[in-house]
C-alpha positions in Angstrom: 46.5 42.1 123.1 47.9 43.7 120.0 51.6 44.6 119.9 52.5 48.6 120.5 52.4 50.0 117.0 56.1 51.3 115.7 56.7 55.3 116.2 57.2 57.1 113.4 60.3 59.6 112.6 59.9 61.7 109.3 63.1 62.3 108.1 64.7 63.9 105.1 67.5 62.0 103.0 70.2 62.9 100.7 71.5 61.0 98.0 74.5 62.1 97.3 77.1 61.1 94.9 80.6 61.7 92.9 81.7 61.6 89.3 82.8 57.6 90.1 79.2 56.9 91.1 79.7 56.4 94.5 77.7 57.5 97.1 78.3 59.5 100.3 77.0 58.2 104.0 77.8 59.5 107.0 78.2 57.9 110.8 76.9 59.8 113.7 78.8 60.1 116.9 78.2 57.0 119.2 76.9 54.5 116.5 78.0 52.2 114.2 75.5 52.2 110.9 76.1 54.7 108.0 73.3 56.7 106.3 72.6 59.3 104.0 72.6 62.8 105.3 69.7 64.1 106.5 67.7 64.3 109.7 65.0 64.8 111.3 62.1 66.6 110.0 60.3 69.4 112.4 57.0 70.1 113.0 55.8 72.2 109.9 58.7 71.8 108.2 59.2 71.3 104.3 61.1 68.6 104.0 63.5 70.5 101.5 63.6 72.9 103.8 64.9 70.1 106.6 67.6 68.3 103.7 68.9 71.9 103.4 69.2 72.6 106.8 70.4 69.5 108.0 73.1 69.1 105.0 74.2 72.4 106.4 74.4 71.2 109.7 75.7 67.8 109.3 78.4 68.0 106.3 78.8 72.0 105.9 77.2 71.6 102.6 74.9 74.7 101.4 72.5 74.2 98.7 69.3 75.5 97.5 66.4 73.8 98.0 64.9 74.0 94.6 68.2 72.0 92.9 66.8 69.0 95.5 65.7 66.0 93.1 62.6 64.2 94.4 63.3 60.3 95.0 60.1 59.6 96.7 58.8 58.7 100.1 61.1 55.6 101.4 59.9 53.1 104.9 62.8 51.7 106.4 63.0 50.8 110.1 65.4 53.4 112.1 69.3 52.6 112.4 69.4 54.2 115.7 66.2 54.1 117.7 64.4 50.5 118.1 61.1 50.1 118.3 60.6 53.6 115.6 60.1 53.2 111.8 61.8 55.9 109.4 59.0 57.9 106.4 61.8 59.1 104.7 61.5 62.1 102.0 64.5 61.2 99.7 66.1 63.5 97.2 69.1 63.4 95.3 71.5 66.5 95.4 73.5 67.2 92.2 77.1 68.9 92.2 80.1 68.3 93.4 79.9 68.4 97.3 82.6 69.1 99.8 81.8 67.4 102.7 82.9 68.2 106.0 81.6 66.1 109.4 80.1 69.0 111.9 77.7 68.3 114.1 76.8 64.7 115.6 79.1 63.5 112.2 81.8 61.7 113.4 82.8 60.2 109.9 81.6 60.4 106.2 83.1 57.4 103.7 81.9 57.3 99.7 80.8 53.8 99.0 80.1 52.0 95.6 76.6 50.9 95.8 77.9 47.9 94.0 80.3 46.4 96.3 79.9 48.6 99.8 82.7 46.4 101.2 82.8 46.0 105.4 80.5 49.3 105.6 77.2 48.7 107.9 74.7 50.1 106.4 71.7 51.4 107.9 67.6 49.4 106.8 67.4 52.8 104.6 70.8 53.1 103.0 71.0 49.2 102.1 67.3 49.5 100.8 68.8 52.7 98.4 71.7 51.1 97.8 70.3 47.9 97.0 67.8 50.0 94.0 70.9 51.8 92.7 72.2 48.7 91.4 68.9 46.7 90.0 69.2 46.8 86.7 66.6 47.7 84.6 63.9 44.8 83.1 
């Protein structure tokens, strides 16, 4: 008998960070890891669409869709719902953001990629962390 294969949760991500280089990760209400903003993406959705929707949702944050930098599909298992594996649609958003927790965001923290100190990360955010700091070979 085969194991029960993971369910999936396609999810947009944002990547955003400040003049120091840091990056920004939020907390949800009721859990413990940090992530990028983002969320869930609906059926029929584009996933800009979703970021830009869900930044507005999450952190108060409005932005265009078409200032969205593409960082690629990312796999990650999901901080928050065992047994389910994240597709993530990453992009980075440039500006200076504001943010402000709404929502289910209890708590937002900017973190050097570097040295993320006592911060637990969710599989996703260490995996983007982790490539913002390989240096190039």
């Amino acid at each position: 008998m085969s194991a029960p294969a993971e369910r999936v949760i396609r999810v947009a991500a944002a990547v955003v960070t400040d003049d120091a280089g840091r990056y920004l990760l939020v907390r949800k209400r009721g859990t413990t890891a940090f992530m990028q903003p983002g969320g869930k993406i609906e059926p029929g959705e584009d996933p800009r669409a979703a970021l830009v929707r869900e930044l507005a949702e999450e952190i108060s944050v409005v932005v265009a869709p078409d200032v969205l930098v593409p960082w690629g599909t990312h796999h990650a298992p999901a901080a928050n719902e065992p047994g389910h594996a994240l597709v993530a649609e990453v992009f980075a958003v440039p500006g200076v953001l504001e943010p402000r927790p709404a929502a289910e965001i209890e708590e937002h923290v900017w973190v050097d990629p570097a040295a993320p100190g006592a911060v637990e990360l969710a599989p996703l955010t260490r995996d983007l962390l982790r490539a913002a700091t390989r240096s190039p070979t």
